[in-house]
Each structure stands twice: as C-alpha cells, then as structure tokens.
C-alpha angles and dihedrals in degrees: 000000000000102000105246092038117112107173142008132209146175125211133148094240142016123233108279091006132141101251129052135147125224125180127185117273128213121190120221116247088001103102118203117231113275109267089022126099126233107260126267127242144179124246144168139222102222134168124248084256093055098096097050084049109047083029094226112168118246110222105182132007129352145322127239118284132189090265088073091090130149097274086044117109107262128268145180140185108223124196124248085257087062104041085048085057111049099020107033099152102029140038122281097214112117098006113126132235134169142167094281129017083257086065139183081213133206126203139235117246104153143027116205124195117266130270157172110280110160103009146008091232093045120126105239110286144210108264146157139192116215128194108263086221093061091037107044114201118178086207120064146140126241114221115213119191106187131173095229129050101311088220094066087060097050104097094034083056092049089047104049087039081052090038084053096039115008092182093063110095111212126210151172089033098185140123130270096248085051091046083057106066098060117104114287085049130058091316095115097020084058091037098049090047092051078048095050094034093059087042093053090047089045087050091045094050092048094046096048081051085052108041081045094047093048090054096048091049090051099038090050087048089056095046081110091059109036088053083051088045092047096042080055100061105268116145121239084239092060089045088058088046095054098042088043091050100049092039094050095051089063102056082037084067094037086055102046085055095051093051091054097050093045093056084058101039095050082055086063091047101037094108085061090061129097120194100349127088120234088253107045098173089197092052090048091044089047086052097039089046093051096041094048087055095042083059097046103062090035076062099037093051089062099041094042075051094046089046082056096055105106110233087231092062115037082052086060085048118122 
C-alpha cells in the first residue's frame, strides 16, 4: 500500500547471499547407485510474488499461487540446470522428487530460467524454488520492487513491518545492488580491479619516467653528433626523425612483448573475469593505443630538446 512500491515478496535468502539452504533430492524413478546419497542441492521457501518481483524468466510451466498452501500437495520450480540434469530428454512438469528415494515427494510444476546463487564467477547449478507456506522459515527476507529509489522507502517499510508485528526485529535494511557487494558479490572482483588498476597506473607512470629518462640519456650522449649533423646541414625536422625513430623502436618492441605476455597472462586469470572474454580485442587495442601514445610524447619532449642544441655548442661539447 506504501505509494512507490510495486511488488512485494518473501524468500529465505537472497541471490549471493550468506545464508542459503540445500537438502538431498531423489528423483523419482531414477535410483542412486547402492552406498551413494542422493546429491545435494540448494533451494529456496518464496512467496507466489517472487518472480514479478526478482523478474526471473519462467521457462516451462507455472509460477506459485496462493493454492499452494500447507495441506496442498507439494510443489517446486527447478532451474534449467536442473531440469538438464534429471530430465534431459523429457519435460520435467509433473515428474517427482523429495529428500530419499522412500519420499514424501513434491512435484514439478515450473522451470525458471538459471542464475547466480552463491557467486558471480559460479558454473550453472542445480536449484529449486518452494512455496514459503509449505516450507515454513522464521527467517526470512522481504523483497521490495519500487518505482522510485528503493532507500527513501526504507524506514516507511521498517515502520509499517514494527506498526504489523512490534515484536519482529528487522535487519540488514539495504538495497539489492548493495546487497551485492558483499562477499559473495563483486567485494573482491571490485576490490582486485581498484588494486590492478593502481598497479597498472603505478607501472605506467614508472615506465613513461623511464622511457623519458632512456631518450634523454641517449639524446644528451649524441649532443656531439647531432651539432656535426646540423652544421652539416641537417633540419631540425630530420634530427626529430631520427631521435623519434630510434627511440620508438624501442617502446614498438616493448609493446610487442607486453602484449605478449598479457595474452598469456589473461588465460591464467580468465576464471576472475565477468563479462569479458580473456582476449577482449577492444580492451588490448584501448591499452595499446594509450600506451603507444604515452610513449610517443615521453620520446617527443627529449628530440624536440636535442633540434634546439646550437651546433656551436654541442661541437664544443664535451
């Protein structure tokens, strides 16, 4: 009723959060072999409105309604995984499954589409959804879906849940993107690319002082023979050539070898990355690009230096 709210839900646990619940599952008609148990997999209690709410696809079937109470027969929504793994050649709708081989059993009646449950970086994995009101959980999280920024409702939301049931303690009042950083979200995938990110500006800064530093060296050793070159005749214009060539085939070759390095090295890291391949050809050409041109004017400051040197000076130069 609170005006910016579109939807409300109920589940046990939110996606990549700390806490989750898993149970056995026994297919039915589908024996185990004899000495192993059946496997394990993650579920969670909702409520009907959960899928409006969180916006997760249905693939098959349907969703949870409010016939699905306690003396109802009992039912569940898989994942595709799921569904993949026990059914692959059929449809799941309507096959059984429970906690042994002996049941009680509860029945499929929906597929929804797959998602991240404990971590960003985790292969698809086995899960179902149950109705709350067949799988009772004191603990629990309320979803809220609003049409304005979810963190202005917050304390009319505590308030109306403490003016309903004064006796409930509430906790943990945040949004889902903040929900998301914790640990099992983007914490340490944000937190490692703040870390490389200040170690690759760190490494760029040292290698512009020392590209800068190496072509001023060479440029002040040949002060001798740039003034010859220039009371000979040469232009200011074919000096800088000649400084900027040398001096650029050096970082040419520098690069060629980073980027060799860094095609490798992306292979050793490519389970750390989320929705970008190991090879990004855009993000090698951004860095190649800005480091080309980082090396360019750390080679351009010391030869436009070398085209000013008088030649009567740099002949007299020791």
């Amino acid at each position: 009723a609170l005006p910016g709210v579109v939807s409300v839900a109920q589940a046990f646990s939110i996606p990549m959060g700390v806490i989750s619940a898993d149970d056995p599952v026994c297919v039915e008609g589908h024996p185990v072999e004899p000495g192993k148990p059946c496997p394990t997999v993650m579920y969670n209690p909702v409520t009907p409105s959960y899928w409006e709410t969180l916006r997760i696809p249905l693939q098959a079937g349907r969703i949870f309604t409010g016939a699905d109470r306690e003396k109802a027969p009992n039912v569940a929504i898989i994942n595709q995984t799921m569904a993949k793994k026990f059914w692959p050649n059929e449809s799941p709708l309507g096959k059984r499954f429970g906690k042994s081989a002996a049941g009680p059993f509860v029945e499929v009646v929906g597929v929804a589409q797959d998602g991240k449950y404990k971590n960003v970086i985790e292969e698809p994995e086995l899960f179902y959804y149950v109705p709350l009101s067949q799988h009772y959980m004191e603990f629990r999280t309320i979803h809220v879906r609003t049409s304005v920024p979810p963190e202005t409702l917050a304390p009319q939301i505590q308030a109306q849940i403490h003016l309903l049931a004064p006796d409930v303690p509430v906790s943990q009042v945040q949004t889902m993107s903040r929900a998301l950083d914790g640990v099992n979200g983007f914490f340490f995938f944000r937190f490692g690319a703040q870390l490389a990110g200040t170690m690759g500006l760190l490494g760029l800064i040292l290698a512009v002082i020392g590209v800068y530093s190496v072509v001023s060296y060479a440029a002040a050793q040949r002060t001798h023979e740039i003034g010859i070159r220039m009371a000979l005749g040469a232009a200011p214009g074919d000096i800088l050539k000649m400084v900027l060539r040398q001096s650029l085939g050096v970082v040419i070759i520098g690069l060629a070898a980073g980027l060799t390095i860094a095609f490798a090295g992306t292979r050793a890291i490519a389970s750390l990355l989320v929705g970008i391949s190991p090879s990004d050809p855009a993000t090698f050409l951004v860095v190649m690009l800005l480091l080309s041109g980082v090396a360019l004017l750390a080679c351009w400051i010391p030869a436009r230096r070398a085209t000013q040197v008088s030649p009567l000076v740099a002949l007299r130069y020791e």
